[in-house]
N, C-alpha and C positions, 0 to 999 in steps of 0.2 A: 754670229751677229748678222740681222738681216739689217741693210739701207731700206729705209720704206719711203716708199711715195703715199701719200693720202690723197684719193681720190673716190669721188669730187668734193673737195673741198669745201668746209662752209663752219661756219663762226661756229657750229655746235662740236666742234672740235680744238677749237683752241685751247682748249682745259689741255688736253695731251702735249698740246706744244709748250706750254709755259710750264709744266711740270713733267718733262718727257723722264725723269728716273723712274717714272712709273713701268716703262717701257723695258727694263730693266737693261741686257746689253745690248738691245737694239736701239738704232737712232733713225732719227727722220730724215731724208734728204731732201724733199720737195713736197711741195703742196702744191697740188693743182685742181683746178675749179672751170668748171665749163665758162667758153665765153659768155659774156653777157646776164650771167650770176650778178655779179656786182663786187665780187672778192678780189678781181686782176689789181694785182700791183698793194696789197695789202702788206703790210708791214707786220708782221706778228714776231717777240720778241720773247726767248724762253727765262727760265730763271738764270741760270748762267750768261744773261746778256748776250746769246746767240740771235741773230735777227733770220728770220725768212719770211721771204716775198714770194705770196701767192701770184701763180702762174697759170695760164691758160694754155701751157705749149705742152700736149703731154708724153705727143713723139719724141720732143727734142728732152724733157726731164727722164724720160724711161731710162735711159740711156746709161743716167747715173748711178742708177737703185736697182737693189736686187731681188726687191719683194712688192708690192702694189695692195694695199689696203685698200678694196673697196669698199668707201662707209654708206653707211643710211644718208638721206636726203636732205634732211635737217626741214623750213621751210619752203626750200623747191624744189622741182619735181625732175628726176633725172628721164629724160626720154629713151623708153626701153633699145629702139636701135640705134642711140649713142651708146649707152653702156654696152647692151653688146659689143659694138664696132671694136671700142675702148678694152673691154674684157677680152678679144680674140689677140687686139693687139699685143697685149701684155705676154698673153700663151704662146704667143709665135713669137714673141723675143725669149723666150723661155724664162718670166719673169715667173717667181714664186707668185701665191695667190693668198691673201688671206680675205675672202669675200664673209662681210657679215652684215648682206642689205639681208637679215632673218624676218622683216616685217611683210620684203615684197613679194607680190601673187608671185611672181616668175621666178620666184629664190632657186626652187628644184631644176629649172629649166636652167637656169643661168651656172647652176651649182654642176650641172653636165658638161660643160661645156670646159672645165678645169680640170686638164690629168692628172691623176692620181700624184705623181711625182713631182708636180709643181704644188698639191693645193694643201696649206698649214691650216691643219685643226687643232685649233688654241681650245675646244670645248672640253674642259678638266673632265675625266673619267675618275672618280673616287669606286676604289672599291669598297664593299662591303664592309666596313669595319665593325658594323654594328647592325644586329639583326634585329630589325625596325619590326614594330608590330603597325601593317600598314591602315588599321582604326585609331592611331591613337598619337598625341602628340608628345613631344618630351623637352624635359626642363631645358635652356643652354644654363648651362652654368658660368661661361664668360659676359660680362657686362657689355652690355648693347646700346652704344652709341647713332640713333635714327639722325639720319637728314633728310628732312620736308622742306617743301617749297608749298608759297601759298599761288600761284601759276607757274607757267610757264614761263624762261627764260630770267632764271633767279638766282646763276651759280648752283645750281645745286651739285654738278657735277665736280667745278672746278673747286669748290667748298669740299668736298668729298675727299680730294686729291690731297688740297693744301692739308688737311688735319691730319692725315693717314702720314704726311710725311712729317709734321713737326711734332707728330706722337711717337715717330719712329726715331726721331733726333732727341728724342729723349730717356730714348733706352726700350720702349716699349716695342713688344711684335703684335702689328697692326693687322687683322686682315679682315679687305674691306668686299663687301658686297653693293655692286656699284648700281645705280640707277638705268641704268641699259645692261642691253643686255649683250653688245659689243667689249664688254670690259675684261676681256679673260688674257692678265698680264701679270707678272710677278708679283703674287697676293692680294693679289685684285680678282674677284671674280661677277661675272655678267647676272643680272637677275635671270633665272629660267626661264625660258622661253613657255612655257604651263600655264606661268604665272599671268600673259596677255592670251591665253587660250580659250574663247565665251566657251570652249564645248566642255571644260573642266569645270566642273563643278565646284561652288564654292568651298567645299567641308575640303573635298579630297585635293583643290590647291593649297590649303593652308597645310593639311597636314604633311604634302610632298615637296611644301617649302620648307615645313621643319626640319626633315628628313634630310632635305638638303645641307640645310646650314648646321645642324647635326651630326654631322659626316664631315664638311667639312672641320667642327671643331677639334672632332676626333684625330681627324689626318694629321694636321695644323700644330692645334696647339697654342691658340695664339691668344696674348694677354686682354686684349681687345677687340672687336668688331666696332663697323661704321656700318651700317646699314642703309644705301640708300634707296628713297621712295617714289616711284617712278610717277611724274605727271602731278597733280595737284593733289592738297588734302581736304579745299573747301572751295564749294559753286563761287563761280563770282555773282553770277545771276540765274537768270531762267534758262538763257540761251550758254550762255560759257559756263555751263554747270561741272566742267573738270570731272565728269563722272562721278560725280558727288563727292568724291573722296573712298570712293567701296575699293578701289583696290589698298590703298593706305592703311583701310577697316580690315580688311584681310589679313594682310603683311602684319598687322597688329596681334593678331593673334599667332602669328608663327613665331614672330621673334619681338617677344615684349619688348619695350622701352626701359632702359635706365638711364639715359639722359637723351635730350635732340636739342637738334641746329633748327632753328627754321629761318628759312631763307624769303624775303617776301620783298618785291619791288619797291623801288624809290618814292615816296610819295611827301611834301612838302607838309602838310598836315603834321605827320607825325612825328612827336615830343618824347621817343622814347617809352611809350605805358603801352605796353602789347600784354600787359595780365589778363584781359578778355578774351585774344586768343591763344592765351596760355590755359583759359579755365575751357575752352571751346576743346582743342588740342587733349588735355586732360581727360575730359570727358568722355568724348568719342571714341577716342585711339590707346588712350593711357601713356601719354608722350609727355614727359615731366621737361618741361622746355627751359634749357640753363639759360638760353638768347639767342638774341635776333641775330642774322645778318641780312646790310643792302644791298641790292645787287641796283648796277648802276643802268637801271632800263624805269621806263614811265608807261603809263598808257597812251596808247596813240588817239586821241581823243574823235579826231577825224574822221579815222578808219570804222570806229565802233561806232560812229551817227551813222556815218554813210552806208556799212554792210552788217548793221547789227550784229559785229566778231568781235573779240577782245586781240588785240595786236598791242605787241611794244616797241619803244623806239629807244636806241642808245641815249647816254647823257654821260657827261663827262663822271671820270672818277675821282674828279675833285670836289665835284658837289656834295660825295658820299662821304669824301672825307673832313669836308666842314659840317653834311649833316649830324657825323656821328662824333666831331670833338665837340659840338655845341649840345648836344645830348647829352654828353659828359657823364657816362653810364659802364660802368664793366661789363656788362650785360647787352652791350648795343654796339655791334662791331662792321668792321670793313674788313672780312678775313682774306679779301686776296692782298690787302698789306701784311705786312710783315707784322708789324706793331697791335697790330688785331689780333690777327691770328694764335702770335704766343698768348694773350691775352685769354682768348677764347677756349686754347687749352688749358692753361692754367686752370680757367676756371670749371671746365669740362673732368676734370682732376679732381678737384676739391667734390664735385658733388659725388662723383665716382669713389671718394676715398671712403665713405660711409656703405660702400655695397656690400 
């Protein structure tokens, strides 16, 4: 059982704290976030009503932990000689290492720098169970549960989390292929890193995604997947075009849809009728969409005059939860409640029971 500290800390992690069984026997002891972030003194609270407060001290939390997750950046930019400074510290306390910044230029340089005997590689090696004809894709014969998001910062992750464990509270074996590619924890696994690679070519990541999630069915076994879909599935505009949706367009061909989540921002407008982007979704991706969920963020209206970018701003998650009793829809959820969630399975069930 490793103590893990998560650094640096930042809201695109709190999915792992409010459902840390994902973590399986390990637990968290600390979060810490560089100063001046804006996270110092945050109050983040798990499912078991455990509270932790983000901290800025990372000398004085090392202390307590016996492993340091280095994550990705989320919205700010970690300054390469803090992290280092930060990364030698942890090796000269002889703290385990499990670094997964996989996005940054310095990954390899940074990835040197961890002895061998401190550094935990969580990257699942499957062997060969099945000799892949590497032109060609193949059937999964387990049903495939997608989660999209219509941008950025829409639960997709913490959405991902909650269903894998109230599928698994009900007798089902979940195993989810996560929206990052940091996700490699007890039947959880990270999208391949292939998959954000421009020099792979489109044919040969679809099929070496197949492969993948084909391999792992084979190992596995498991009555279910969650599939999540990393980044957006539709431009908002010219300028925050979410890459059109072509990685979404890909992943669709690796691992067809038999039911999705789509996760899509708060917006006061809306009454419930997302059948437009259910016939969009359809069309494009072949994503039979059972419903929606809110995530409790808006557009930052300001940000997008002022530097022509799409940004979001929190909002309370009571507002989601008068949007969606006043919508009054099976179909139209707040799945980080409880009361959604079972909902959202149930009904994820029923469309599944016809597979």
């Amino acid at each position: 059982m490793e103590k893990i500290m998560i650094y640096p800390y930042s809201k695109d992690y709190e999915p792992y704290i409010k459902n840390a069984e994902i973590l399986g026997g390990d637990i968290i002891s600390a979060l810490v976030s560089p100063r001046g972030w804006g996270y110092e003194g945050d109050v983040i609270v798990d499912s078991q009503d455990k509270e932790y407060v983000v901290s800025a001290e990372f000398s004085e939390r090392l202390i307590n932990c016996s492993c340091v997750w280095f994550v990705a950046d989320g919205r700010l930019e970690m300054p390469r000689e803090l992290l280092k400074e930060k990364l030698l510290e942890a090796v000269n306390h002889k703290k385990r290492i499990f670094y997964t910044r996989y996005a940054d230029d310095n990954y390899e340089e940074m990835k040197k720098l961890i002895p061998l005997e401190l550094y935990i590689d969580k990257k699942i090696k499957h062997k060969d169970l099945l000799k892949l004809s590497q032109d060609r894709i193949y059937d999964i014969n387990t049903p495939i549960i997608v989660v999209a998001g219509t941008g950025m910062d829409t639960d997709k992750l913490a959405v991902q989390f909650i269903l894998k464990q109230k599928f698994r509270e009900r007798g089902y074996k979940v195993t989810l292929i996560c929206s990052r590619q940091d996700g490699e924890w007890e039947g959880v696994y990270g999208v391949p890193e292939f998959v954000f690679d421009h020099s792979v070519s489109k044919s040969e990541k679809i099929i070496k995604l197949n492969h993948y999630v084909k391999q792992i069915e084979k190992s596995e076994g498991p009555d279910l997947f969650i599939v999540g879909i990393p980044g957006a599935v539709l431009p908002f505009d010219n300028i925050d075009h979410n890459e059109f949706g072509i990685l979404a367009y890909e992943m669709s061909f690796a691992v067809p849809c038999d039911a999705a989540v789509l996760c899509m921002m708060y917006s006061p407008l809306f009454d419930g009728d997302y059948s437009q982007l259910a016939v969009d979704l359809e069309n494009r991706f072949g994503f039979n969409v059972v419903g929606v969920h809110i995530a409790a963020v808006v557009t930052d209206v300001q940000q997008f005059y002022e530097e022509s970018k799409m940004s979001h701003v929190s909002i309370s998650r009571n507002v989601i939860d008068k949007k969606v009793s006043d919508i009054n829809d099976d179909k139209v959820w707040n799945i980080l409640s409880r009361k959604d969630a079972e909902k959202a399975v149930s009904q994820l069930i029923d469309m599944l029971s016809n597979w």
